[in-house]
N, C-alpha and C positions, 0 to 999 in steps of 0.2 A: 325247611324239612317238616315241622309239626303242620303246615296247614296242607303240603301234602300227603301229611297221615290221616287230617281231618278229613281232606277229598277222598283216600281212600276207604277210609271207615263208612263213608256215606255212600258211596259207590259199590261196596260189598254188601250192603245192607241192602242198599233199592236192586242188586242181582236177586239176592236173597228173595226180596219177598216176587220177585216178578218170577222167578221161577217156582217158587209154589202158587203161586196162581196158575202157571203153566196146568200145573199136576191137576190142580181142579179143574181148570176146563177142559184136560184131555180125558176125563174122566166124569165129568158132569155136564157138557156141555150139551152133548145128545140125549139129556134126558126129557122124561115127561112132565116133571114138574116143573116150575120157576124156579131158577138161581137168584138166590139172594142174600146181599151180603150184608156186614157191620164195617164200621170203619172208614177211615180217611185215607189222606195223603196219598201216598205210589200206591197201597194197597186197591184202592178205589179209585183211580188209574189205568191199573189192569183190570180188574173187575169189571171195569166199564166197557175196556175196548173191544170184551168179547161177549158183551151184550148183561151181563151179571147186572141186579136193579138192586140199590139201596134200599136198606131200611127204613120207615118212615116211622119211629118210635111212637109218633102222636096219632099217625092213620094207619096203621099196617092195614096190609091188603094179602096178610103171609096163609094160605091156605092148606089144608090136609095135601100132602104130594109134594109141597113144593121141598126146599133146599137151602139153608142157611149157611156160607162160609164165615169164618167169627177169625180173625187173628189173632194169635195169641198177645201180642204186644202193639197195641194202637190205643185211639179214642173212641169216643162213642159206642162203647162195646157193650153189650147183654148177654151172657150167656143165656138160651133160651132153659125154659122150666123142664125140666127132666120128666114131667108130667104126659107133655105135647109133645114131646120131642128126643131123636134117638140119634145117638154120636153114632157115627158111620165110620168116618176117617179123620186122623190127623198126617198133616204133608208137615216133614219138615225137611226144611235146606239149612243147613250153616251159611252163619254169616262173618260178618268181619272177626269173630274170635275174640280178640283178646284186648278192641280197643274203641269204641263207639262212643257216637253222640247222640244217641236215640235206643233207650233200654232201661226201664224202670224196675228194671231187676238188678240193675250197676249202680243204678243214681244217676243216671246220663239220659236229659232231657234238652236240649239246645234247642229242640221245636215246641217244648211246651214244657215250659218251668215249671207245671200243678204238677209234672210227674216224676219230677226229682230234682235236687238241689245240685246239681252240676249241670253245665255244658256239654261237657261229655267224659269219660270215666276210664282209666285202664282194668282188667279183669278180667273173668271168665262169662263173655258174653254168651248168651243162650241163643240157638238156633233159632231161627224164626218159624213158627208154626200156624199154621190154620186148621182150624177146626170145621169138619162137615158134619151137620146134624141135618136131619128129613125130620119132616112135622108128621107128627099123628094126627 
């Protein structure tokens, strides 16, 4: 029974974030700038499959127009400088709620121990969110 709550926890969570991806590319997808995103895993995943380019933190190529998606719960994240850059939109979906193994706001890191000292955690898991910021 617990490792089919661990499959389901992980399964409500990769929903989760592929359907805010959804929300951004149905929403950004047409645009005039480049989409471009932070982040791993399923996030960059989706990202990828509807053309969205990584960040290259050491070469950016990020120019005036283009489009930043940021998640709120991943790796490799930067929020960009408030200077260059303007919050548009934040997409959130709920996710598994009350039980996960990936949320460093529970203590629940099973994919990467630097971001919490559990495996995975019972609690009030937080929606998963992504952030859209357009560069100045």
């Amino acid at each position: 029974m617990f490792a089919l709550l661990l499959t389901w926890s992980d399964f409500s969570h990769a929903i989760a974030v592929r359907e805010c991806v959804n929300q951004v590319r149905e929403k950004y997808a047409r645009t005039t700038g480049t989409l471009w995103f932070q982040g791993h895993w399923g996030f960059q995943f989706y990202m990828e499959q509807f053309g969205g380019k990584p960040v290259d933190f050491k070469h950016p190529e990020l120019t005036t127009g283009d489009f930043v998606a940021i998640p709120a719960i991943n790796t490799n994240i930067r929020p960009p400088d408030p200077r260059y850059s303007t919050l548009l939109d934040v997409f959130t979906v709920p996710g598994p709620g009350w039980f996960t193994t990936w949320n460093y706001k529970v203590g629940a890191a099973f994919y990467a121990s630097l971001l919490g000292p559990l495996p995975f955690a019972f609690g009030a898991v937080p929606p998963e969110q992504v952030s859209v910021y357009v560069l100045k």
